[in-house]
N, C-alpha and C positions, 0 to 999 in steps of 0.2 A: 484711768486705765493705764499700765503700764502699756509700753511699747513693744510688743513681738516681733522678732524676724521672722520673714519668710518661711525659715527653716521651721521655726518653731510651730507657727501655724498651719502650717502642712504636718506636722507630726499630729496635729490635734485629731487628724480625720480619723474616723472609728474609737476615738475615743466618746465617753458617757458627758450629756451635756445635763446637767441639773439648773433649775430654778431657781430666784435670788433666795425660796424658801429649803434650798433643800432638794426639792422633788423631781426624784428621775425624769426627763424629757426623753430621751432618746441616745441615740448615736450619730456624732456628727459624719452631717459626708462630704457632699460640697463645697469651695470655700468662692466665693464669687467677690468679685472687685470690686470698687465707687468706680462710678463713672469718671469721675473729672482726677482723682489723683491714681488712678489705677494700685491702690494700699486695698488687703483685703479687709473689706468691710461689713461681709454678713457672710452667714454659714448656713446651709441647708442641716438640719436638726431631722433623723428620721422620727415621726411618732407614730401614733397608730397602732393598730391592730398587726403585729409583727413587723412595725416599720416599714411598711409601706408609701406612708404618707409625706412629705417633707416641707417643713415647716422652715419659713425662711426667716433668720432672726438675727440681728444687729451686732456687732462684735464689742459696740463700743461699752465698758466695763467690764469685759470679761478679762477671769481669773484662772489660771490654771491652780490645782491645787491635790496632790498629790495623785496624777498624771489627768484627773476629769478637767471639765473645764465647768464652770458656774457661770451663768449667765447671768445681767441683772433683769430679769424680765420675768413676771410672773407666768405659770405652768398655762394658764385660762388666756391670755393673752399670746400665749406662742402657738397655742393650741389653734385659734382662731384667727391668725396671717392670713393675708388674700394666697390665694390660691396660686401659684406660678410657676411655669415649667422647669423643674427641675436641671434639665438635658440642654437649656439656651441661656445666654447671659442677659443680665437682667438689663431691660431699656428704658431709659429715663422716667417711663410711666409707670414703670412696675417700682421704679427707687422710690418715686414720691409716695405711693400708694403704699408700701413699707414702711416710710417717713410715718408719712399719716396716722398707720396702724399702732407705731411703737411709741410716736411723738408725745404723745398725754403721759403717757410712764417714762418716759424718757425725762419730761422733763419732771415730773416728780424726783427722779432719781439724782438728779443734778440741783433738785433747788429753785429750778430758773421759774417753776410754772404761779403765772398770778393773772389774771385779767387783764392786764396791762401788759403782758411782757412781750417783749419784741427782740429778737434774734438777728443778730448781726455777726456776719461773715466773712473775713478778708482773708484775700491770698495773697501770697509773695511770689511775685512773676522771678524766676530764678532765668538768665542767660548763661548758657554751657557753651562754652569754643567749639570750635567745627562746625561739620555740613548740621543744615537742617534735614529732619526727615519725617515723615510721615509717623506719627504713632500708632497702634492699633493695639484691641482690646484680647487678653490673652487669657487664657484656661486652661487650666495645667491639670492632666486629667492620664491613671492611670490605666491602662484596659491589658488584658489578656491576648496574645497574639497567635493562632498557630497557623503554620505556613509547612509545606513537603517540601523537602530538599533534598536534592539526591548530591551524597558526598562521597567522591573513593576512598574507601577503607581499605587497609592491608589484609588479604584472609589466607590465613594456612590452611594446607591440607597435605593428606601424606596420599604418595598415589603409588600405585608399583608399577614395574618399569621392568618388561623383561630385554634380560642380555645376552645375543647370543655369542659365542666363540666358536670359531672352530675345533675340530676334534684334534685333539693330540696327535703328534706323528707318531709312527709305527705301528704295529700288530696289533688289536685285541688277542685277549688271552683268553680271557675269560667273561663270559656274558651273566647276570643275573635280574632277576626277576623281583623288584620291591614289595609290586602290590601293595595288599590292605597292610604289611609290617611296618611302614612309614609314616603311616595315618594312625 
């Protein structure tokens, strides 16, 4: 499986997840972590009856390919994942229980499966300078926010404004009557 950034696989979400055969699965949505290297390592797949359902399924093989992404996992086997909540990150019994589910095609997929075979796994303990700290498990998750806020706005308005003066010095001469002629 090639390597994806972060960026990349975040781009993947709502995209079309097909089948090693081909066949439409759904739309990815969630992208969820391995427990021990925090690298995303399975994707919630909607299937179902309007996509309702989410199917939890293995990243390892996957292909983008002209923007979908292919899975190597048959439609019958993503279709039938255990069952697991969507909305929480997954814990160690639900990872194995995925293991388990995709483990027999998986290792079809790779080669490795025979009677005898047995799976070994080393990691390289990496030391970084600086303080130690606490790591914890993170989900990157976008939601909709509305909130009231009251902000001052500048508002025009035109208002009338009466001025009085006094009257002019001197006499009247002459008085008249406007009435309705002004109107």
């Amino acid at each position: 499986m090639p390597t994806y950034s972060l960026e990349v696989l975040l781009s993947w979400r709502g995209s079309t997840a097909y089948d090693r055969a081909g066949e439409k699965l759904g739309k990815i949505g969630a992208l969820y972590l391995d427990g021990e290297t925090d690298v995303p390592a399975y994707a919630g797949v909607r299937t179902g009856l309007l996509g309702r359902h989410e199917s939890i399924v293995p990243l390892a093989g996957a292909e983008e390919r002209d923007g979908d992404v292919h899975l190597q996992y048959d439609a019958e086997l993503v279709r039938g994942a255990p069952s697991l909540d969507p909305d929480a990150a997954l814990d160690p019994e639900e990872e194995h229980a995925l293991e388990a589910h995709y483990g027999r095609q998986a290792d079809r997929i790779h080669g490795t499966e025979s009677p005898d075979t047995m799976l070994r796994s080393e990691e390289e303990p990496r030391a970084v300078p600086g303080e130690m700290r606490p790591a914890e498990r993170v989900r990157l998750r976008k939601v909709l926010v509305t909130e009231q806020v009251e902000t001052t706005v500048p508002r025009q308005r035109e208002v009338i404004q009466l001025e009085t003066e006094p009257p002019p010095a001197g006499t009247i001469e002459s008085e008249e009557d406007l009435g309705d002629a002004r109107r």
